[in-house]
N, C-alpha and C positions, 0 to 999 in steps of 0.2 A: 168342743166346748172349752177346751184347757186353752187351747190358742188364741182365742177369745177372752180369756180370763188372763193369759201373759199381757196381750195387747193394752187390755185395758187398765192393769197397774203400769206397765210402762207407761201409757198415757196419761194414767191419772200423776205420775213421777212430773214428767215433762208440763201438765199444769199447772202444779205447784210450785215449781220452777217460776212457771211465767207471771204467776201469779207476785210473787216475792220478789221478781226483779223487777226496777225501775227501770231498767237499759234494756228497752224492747232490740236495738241493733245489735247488742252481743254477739258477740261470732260462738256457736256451740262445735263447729267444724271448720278450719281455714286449712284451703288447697290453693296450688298455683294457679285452678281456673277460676278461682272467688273462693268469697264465704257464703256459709251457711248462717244464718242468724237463729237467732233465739225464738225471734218472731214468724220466724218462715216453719222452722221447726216446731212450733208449736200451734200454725195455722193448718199444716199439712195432716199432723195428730187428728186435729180438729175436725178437717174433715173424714176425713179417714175413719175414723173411731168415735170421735166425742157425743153423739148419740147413743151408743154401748155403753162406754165409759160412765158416764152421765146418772145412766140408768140404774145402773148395777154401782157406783159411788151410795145414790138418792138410796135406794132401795135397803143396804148394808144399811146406811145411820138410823131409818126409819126402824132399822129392823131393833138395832142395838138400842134405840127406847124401848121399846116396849120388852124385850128376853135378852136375857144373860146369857153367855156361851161361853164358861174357864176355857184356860188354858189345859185344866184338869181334862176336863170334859172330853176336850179334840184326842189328847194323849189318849185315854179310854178308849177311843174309837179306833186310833191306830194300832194299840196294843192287838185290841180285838182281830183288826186286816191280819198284825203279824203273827197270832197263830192261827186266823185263819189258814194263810198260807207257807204259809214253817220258813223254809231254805226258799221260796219261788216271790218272797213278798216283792224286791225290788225290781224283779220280772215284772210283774203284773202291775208295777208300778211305771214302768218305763211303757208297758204298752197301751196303758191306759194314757199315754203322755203326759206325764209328770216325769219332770226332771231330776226331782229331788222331792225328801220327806217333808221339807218344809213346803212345797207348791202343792201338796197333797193337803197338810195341814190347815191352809190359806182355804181352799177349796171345803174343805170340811167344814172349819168352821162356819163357813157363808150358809154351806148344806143346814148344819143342826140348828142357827136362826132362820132359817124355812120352816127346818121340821116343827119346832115348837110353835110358830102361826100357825101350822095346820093343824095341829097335834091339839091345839086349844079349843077347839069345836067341836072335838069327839071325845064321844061317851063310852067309856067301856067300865062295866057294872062288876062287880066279886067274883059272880058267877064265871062269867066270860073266861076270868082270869085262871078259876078252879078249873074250868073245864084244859083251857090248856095246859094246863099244867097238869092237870092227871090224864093227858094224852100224850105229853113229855115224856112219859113215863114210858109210852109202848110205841115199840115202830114196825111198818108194816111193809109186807111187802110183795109188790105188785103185779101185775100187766093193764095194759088198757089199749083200748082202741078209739083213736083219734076221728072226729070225721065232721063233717061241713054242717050235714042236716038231717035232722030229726028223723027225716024219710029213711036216710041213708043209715042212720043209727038203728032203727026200727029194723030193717032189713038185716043186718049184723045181728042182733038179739034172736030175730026168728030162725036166724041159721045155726046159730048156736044152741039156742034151744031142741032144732033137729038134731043136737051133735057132733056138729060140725069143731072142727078143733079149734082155739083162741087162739093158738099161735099163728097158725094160716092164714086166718082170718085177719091177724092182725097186717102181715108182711102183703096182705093184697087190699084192704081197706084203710090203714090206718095212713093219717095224714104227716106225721111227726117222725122225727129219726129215730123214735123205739120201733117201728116197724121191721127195719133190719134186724132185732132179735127179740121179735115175737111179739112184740111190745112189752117188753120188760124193762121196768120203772127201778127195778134194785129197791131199796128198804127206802122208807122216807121219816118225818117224824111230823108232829106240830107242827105247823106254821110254812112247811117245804111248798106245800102245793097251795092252791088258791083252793077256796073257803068251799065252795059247793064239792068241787073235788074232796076234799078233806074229808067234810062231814059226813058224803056216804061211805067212802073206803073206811070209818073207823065206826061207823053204826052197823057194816057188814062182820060175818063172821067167816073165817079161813075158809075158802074152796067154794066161798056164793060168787055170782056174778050179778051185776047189778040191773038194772032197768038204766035206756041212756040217760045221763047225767049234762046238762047247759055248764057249760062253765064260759069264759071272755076268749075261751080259744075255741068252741065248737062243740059236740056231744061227744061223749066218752060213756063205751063200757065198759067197766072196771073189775077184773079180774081181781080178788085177795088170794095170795097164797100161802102167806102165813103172818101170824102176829106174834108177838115177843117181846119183851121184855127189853130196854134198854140196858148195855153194861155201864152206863158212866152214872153217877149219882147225879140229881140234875138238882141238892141241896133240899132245903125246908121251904116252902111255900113262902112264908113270911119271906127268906130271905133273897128272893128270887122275883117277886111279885113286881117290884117297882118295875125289871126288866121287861115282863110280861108284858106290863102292862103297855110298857112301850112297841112294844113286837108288834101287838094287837092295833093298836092306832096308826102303826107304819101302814099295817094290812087291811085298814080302814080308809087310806086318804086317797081323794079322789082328786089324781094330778092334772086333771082338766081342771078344774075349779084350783088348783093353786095360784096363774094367774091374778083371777078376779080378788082372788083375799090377799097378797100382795098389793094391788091395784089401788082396793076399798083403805088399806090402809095407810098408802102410799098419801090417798088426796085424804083422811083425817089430819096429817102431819101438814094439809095449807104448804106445799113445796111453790117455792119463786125462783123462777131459774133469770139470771140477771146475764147469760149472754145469748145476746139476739135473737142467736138463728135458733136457740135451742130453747125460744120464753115460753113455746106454748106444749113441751116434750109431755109434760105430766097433768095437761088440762085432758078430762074428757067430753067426749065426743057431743055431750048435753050443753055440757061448757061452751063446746068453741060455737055450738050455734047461739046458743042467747047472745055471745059478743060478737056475734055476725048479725043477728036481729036488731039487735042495741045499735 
């Protein structure tokens, strides 16, 4: 994805280049076997790229009418990476392939005018809010057992039920790399696990084990072994809420359907692409048959 995104500010550099010179022969490169021109260099972009480029140019401005994204805002988010990861941030910065804080920045920003297009459709009510946040407060911690199907989940529960031990059970059933130790998840808190997962681990009490649970990864039964108290203050409701609130609609948005509400908003903005090969890049699919009927 990063490679993709260098590409396409490089390319998008070299259009605006070609755009602003009048002297399509410039030489951008002279060696003793020829030159390179401006125009070759920026036909080669073109094809190469200018359909990405294009896309993701189109896409940014439309975005930047309708939501705002400071320069505040990006800085907040990097802060956040950098204690997420203390001393390791520009590690995981290099292996994510980013070269630098500023290509990370670039990237971000483009990310948080996505997020707020999505983030504008979902509803998340006081309640919701209360709830996590008074489950902030206690973290738990776990085993569970991974597996394909309901059948298969069923069969685990009944042998458990006889007795059978969860840790065994897990290192011969479960599908996931807690299996290698027992299936033990370690403490988790709010918002770590996905939502079906969540809700029963924290409506269980220490030492139940559950009925299997569906979650986007398979059925799981979920060991509690103990519940506890967070050490870190996690502040006042009030002043923590707006955060939440965003937690909650991240863990809401459904990135198959990001596309389409990109798309929907791409053709209210009427985009005219005025070079050739690229006029019909942002017509859809309804579109191009009526001007094929017509």
């Amino acid at each position: 994805m990063k490679k993709l995104a260098m590409a396409a500010l490089v390319t998008a550099s070299a259009l605006t280049l070609a755009a602003c010179s009048s002297d399509d022969s410039e030489a951008v490169v002279e060696t003793s076997a020829g030159n390179i021109t401006k125009d070759e260099f920026y036909e080669e972009l073109k094809d190469r790229y200018g359909e990405d480029v294009l896309t993701e140019l189109v896409t940014v401005k439309v975005l930047e009418d309708k939501y705002e994204v400071t320069d505040k805002m990006v800085e907040q988010e990097i802060e956040k990476a950098k204690e997420q990861f203390g001393e390791n941030f520009e590690m995981v910065l290099q292996q994510s392939g980013f070269a630098s804080e500023e290509e990370y920045a670039d990237v971000l920003y483009v990310s948080l005018l996505q997020e707020q297009a999505l983030a504008e459709d979902i509803e998340v009510t006081d309640e919701e809010i209360e709830k996590r946040y008074n489950r902030s407060k206690v973290e738990i911690d776990a085993q569970h057992i991974l597996v394909a199907d309901e059948e298969t989940a069923k069969e685990v529960k009944s042998k458990l039920d006889d007795g059978e031990d969860f840790g065994e059970l897990a290192a011969e059933y479960s599908m996931d790399g807690s299996a290698q130790d027992e299936g033990n998840l370690g403490y988790f808190t709010a918002g770590d696990m996905v939502a079906e997962f969540e809700n029963a681990a924290y409506d269980m009490e220490a030492g139940e084990v559950s009925e299997p649970v569906e979650t986007e990864h398979g059925f799981h039964i979920i060991k509690v072994n103990e519940k506890r108290d967070v050490e870190e203050d996690i502040g006042k409701l009030e002043d923590v809420k707006d955060d939440i609130r965003r937690e909650i609609q991240i863990s809401k948005m459904d990135m198959s359907q990001a596309s389409a509400k990109i798309d929907s908003l791409i053709q209210e903005s009427d985009v005219k692409v005025n070079i050739e090969d690229f006029k019909d890049l942002f017509e859809t699919t309804d579109k191009k048959e009526e001007e094929a009927q017509g």
